[in-house]
C-alpha positions as CSV (number, residue, x, y, z in Angstrom):
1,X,0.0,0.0,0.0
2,X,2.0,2.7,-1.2
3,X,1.4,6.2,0.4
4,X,-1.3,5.3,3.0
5,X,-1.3,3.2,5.7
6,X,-3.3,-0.5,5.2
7,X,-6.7,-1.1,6.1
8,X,-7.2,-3.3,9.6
9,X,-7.9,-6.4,8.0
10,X,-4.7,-6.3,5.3
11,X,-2.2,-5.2,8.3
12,X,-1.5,-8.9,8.9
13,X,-0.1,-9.4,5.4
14,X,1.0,-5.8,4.0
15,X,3.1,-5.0,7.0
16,X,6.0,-8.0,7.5
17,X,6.0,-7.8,3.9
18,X,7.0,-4.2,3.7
19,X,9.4,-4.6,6.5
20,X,10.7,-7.2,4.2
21,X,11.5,-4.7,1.1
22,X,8.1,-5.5,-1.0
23,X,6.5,-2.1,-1.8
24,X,2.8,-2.4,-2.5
25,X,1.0,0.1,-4.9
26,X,-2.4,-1.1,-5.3
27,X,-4.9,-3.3,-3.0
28,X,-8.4,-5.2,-3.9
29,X,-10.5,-6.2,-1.3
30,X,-14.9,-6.8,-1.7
31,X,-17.4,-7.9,0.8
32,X,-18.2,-11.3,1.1
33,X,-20.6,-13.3,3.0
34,X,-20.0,-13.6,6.4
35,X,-21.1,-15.8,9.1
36,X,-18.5,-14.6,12.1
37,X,-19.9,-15.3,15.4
38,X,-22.8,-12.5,15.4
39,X,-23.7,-12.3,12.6
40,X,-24.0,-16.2,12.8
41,X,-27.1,-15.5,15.1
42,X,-28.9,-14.2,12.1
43,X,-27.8,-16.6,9.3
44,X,-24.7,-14.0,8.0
45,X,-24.7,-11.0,6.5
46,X,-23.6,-10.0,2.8
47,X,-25.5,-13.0,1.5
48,X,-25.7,-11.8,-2.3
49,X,-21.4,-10.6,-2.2
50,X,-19.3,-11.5,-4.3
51,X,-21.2,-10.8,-7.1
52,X,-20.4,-10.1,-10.9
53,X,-19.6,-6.8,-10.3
54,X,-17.1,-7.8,-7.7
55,X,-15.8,-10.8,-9.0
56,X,-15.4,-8.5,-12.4
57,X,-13.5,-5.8,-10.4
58,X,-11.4,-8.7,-9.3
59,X,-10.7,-9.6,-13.1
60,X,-9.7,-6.2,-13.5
61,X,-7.2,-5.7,-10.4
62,X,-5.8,-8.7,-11.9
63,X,-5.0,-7.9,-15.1
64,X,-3.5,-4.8,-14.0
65,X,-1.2,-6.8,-12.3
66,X,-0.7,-9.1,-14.7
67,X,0.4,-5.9,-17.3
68,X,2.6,-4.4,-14.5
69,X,4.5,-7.1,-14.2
70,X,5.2,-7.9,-17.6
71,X,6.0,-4.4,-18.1
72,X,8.5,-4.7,-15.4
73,X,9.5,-7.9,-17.1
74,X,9.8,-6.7,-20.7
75,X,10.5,-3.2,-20.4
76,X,8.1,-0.2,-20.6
77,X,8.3,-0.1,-24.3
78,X,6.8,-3.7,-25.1
């Protein structure tokens, strides 16, 4: 996560990986169902997630990746 600090939930993951040189630019993250102990009391909440507009989002963030890297790979002007 360059520039900003990462959300709660990423910490886990984007901090001993940035104390281990990796720089992180971008991020993806959607709501999915969840059944985590409350909400398990009334069958889970985000029911309907992901959906096509997430999962397509997804698609996206991955294939900016995916040109990044071969960009890095190839050199800018392939």
């Amino acid at each position: 996560m360059h520039g900003s600090s990462p959300a709660p939930f990423t910490r886990p993951l984007v901090q001993p990986l940035e104390g281990k040189g990796f720089e992180g630019e971008e991020s993806f993250t959607c709501r999915a169902f969840d059944t985590w102990a409350p909400f398990k009391l009334v069958g889970g909440i985000n029911r309907q997630r992901p959906n096509a507009e997430d999962l397509a989002a997804a698609r996206a963030f991955a294939a900016r990746l995916r040109d990044r890297a071969g960009r890095e790979v190839l050199g800018p002007d392939r």
